[in-house]
C-alpha positions in Angstrom: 4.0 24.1 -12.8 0.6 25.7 -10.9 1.1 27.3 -8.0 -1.8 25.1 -6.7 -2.7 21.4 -7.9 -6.1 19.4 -7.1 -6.1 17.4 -4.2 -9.1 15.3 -4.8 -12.2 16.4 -2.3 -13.9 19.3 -3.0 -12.6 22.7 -2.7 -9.6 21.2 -1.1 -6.3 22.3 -3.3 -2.2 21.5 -2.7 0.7 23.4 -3.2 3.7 22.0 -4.6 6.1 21.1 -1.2 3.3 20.5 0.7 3.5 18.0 3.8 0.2 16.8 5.3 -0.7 14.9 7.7 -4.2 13.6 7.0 -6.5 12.8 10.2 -9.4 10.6 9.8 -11.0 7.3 11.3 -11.2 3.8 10.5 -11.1 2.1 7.1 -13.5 4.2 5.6 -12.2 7.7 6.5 -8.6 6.3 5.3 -10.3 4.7 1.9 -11.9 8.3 1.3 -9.1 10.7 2.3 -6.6 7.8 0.1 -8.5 7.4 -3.3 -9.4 10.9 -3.7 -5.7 11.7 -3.5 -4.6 9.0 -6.0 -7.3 9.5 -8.5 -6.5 13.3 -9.3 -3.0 12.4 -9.0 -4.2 9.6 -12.1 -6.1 12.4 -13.7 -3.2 15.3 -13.7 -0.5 12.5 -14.8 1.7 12.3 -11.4 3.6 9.9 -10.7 1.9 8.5 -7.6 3.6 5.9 -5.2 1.8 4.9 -1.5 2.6 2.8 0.5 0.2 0.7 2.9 0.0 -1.1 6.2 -3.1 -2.3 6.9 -4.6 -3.1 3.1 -3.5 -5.5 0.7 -1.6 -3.3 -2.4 -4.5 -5.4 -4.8 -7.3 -4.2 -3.0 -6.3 -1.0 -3.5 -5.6 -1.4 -7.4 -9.0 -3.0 -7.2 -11.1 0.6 -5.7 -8.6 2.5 -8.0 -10.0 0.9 -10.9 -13.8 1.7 -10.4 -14.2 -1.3 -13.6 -11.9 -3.6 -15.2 -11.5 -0.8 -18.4 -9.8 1.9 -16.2 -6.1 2.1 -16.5 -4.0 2.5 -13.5 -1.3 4.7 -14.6 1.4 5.7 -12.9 0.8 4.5 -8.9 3.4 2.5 -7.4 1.6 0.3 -4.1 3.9 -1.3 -1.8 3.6 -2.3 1.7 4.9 -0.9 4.9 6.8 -4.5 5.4 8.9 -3.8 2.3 9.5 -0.1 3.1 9.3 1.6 6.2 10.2 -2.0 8.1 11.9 -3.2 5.7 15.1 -5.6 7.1 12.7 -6.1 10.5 13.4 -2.6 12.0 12.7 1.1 11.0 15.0 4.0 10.1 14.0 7.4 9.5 17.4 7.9 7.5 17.1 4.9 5.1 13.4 6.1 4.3 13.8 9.2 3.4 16.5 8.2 0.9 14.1 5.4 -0.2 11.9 8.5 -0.8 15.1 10.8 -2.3 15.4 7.7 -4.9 12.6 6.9 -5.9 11.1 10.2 -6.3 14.0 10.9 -8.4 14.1 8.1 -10.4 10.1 8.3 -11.1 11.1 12.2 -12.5 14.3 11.5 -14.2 12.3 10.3 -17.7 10.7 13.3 -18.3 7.1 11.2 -18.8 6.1 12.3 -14.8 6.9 16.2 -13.5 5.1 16.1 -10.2 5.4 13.5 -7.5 2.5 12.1 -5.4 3.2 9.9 -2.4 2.1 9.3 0.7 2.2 6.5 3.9 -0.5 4.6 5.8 1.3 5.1 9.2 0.1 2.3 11.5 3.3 0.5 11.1 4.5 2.8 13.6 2.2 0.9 16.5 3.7 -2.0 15.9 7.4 -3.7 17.9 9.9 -3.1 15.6 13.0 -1.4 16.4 13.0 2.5 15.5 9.7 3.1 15.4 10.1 5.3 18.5 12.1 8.0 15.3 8.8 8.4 14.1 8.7 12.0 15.1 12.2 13.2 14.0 11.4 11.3 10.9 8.0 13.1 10.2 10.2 16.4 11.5 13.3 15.7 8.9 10.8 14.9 6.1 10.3 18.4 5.7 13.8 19.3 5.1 13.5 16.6 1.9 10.1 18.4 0.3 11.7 21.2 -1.0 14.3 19.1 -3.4 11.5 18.1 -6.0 8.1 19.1 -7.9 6.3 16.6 -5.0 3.9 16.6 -1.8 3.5 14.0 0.4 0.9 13.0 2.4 0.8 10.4 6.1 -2.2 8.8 7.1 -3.2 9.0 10.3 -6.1 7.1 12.4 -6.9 9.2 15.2 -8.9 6.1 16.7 -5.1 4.7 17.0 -2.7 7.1 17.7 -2.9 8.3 21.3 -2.4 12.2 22.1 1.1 12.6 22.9 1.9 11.2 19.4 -0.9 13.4 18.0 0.5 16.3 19.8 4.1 15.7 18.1 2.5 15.3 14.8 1.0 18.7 15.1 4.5 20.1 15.3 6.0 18.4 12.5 3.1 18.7 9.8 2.8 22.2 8.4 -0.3 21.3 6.6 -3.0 19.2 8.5 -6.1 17.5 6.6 -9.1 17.3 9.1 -12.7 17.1 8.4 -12.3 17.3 4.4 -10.4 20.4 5.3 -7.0 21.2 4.2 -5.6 24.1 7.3 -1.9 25.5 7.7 -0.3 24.3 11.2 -0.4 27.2 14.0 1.7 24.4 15.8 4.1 23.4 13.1 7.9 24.6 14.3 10.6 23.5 11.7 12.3 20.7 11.8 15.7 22.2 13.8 13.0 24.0 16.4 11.5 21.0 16.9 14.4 18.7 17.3 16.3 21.0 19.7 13.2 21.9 21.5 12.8 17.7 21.9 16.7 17.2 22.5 16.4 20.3 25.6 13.0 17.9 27.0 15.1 14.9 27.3 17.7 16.3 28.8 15.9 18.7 31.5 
């Protein structure tokens, strides 16, 4: 395996166990930041799964396709109702195992080595129980990169999230993509830093 795979926008490169959380605005910034990242994940042959909140899974096999020849090889799309709320509530332990199993099973074959994912995040503004984990399950994600060829990517619409969460998602993100820029985290503390530093808050 590379020490360093394509991202998808120019110049920009990943490295295996990367975690990045990927800043943009509105549909557009998502739709640019999102199909760059699938389509060299489709051109390397990883196994690519996303899940989505606020786009239907066709629309995006639709984009992916450019014309009705293209092949989509390869990308799982699910939706955040199925995954991340699945059962009407959130939690941050049954989705990271959803991510444990299917990043295992999509490697066991032999046909995929690297793993591609990533999450459109704005499930998290909406009232379902657990959502409030979404921190300490962005901060215990990292502690699950390391176990396979795989990096993961979270969508994030600044025009959504407010700056306390934005704040927390600088310290749980080693890798931050801003601007078409790919830039290691001065703020990122690991994920035991972070959750006793959050655990010593709460309790002061």
């Amino acid at each position: 395996m590379p020490d360093t795979i394509q991202f998808g926008l120019p110049g920009v490169r990943l490295t295996p166990g990367d975690h990045i959380c990927a800043f943009y605005r509105g549909s557009e910034g998502r739709d640019e930041v999102l199909l760059a990242y699938l389509r060299a994940g489709m051109e390397a042959g990883d196994r690519c799964v996303v899940v989505l909140d606020q786009v239907e899974p066709e629309e995006l096999r639709r984009q992916l396709s450019q014309d009705d020849s293209t092949e989509i090889r390869g990308v799982d799309v699910m939706r955040s109702a199925d995954t991340y709320l699945r059962d009407g509530h959130f939690s941050k332990g049954a989705m990271i195992d959803f991510w444990d199993s299917a990043t295992r099973e999509n490697l066991a074959d032999g046909d995929f080595t690297f793993a591609r994912s990533c999450g459109e995040m704005t499930w998290a503004l909406k009232e379902f129980p657990g959502v409030e984990d979404l921190v300490d399950y962005e901060a215990e994600l990292n502690d699950f990169l390391p176990l396979y060829p795989q990096v993961i990517m979270c969508l994030y619409d600044l025009d959504l999230f407010d700056g306390s969460v934005v704040v927390d998602l600088l310290r749980t993100h080693p890798k931050l993509l801003l601007c078409g820029s790919l830039l290691d985290n001065p703020y990122y503390l690991e994920p035991a830093e972070f959750l006793a530093a959050k655990t010593k808050a709460r309790t002061a």
